[in-house]
N, C-alpha and C positions, 0 to 999 in steps of 0.2 A: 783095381776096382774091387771093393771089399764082395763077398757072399750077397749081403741083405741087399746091398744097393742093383747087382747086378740083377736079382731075379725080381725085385721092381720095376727094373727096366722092360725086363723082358715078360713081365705081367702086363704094364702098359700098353706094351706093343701087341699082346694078343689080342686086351681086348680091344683095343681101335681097331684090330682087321676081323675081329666078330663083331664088336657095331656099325664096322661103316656099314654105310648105307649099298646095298645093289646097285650096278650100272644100268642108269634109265635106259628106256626103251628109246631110241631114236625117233627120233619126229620124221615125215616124210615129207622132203622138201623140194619144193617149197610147200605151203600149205597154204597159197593163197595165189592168185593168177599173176604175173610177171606182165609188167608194162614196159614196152621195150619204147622207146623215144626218136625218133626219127629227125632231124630236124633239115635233112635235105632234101631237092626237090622230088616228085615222085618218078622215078625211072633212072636214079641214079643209084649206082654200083652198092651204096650202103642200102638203100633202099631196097633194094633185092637182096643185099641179104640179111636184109632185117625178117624177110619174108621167107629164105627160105629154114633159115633158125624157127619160125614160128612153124610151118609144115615140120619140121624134126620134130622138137618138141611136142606136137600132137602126138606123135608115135608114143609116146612116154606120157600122156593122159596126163599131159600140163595144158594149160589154156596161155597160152599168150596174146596181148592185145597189143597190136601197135599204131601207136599214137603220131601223126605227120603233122609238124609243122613245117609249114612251108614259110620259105625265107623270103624275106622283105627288101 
């Protein structure tokens, strides 16, 4: 690889890692309330712990809402 070609390469490369862009700041997630979907009946085994997932996540100042549908 000749001189010229090589220190355009390596011009390139600098400046792509002095314009990229900074690493965004992370979102906190979730950032909106989690529906948790139930669709068995209420007192059965998922059913508890659909519930006890939602007491956890209070700890962690998430809201969860769960939704029971009861089966036909």
């Amino acid at each position: 690889m000749s001189h010229a070609l090589r220190s355009a390469v390596l011009l390139l490369g600098f400046a792509h890692a002095a314009l990229s862009p900074l690493p965004a700041a992370a979102q906190e997630y979730p950032a909106r309330e989690i529906r948790s979907i139930c669709n068995f009946a209420a007192g059965s085994g998922a059913e508890s712990m659909a519930a006890l997932i939602k007491a956890e996540t209070e700890n962690w100042g998430k809201y969860v809402r769960l939704a029971k549908i009861e089966p036909q």
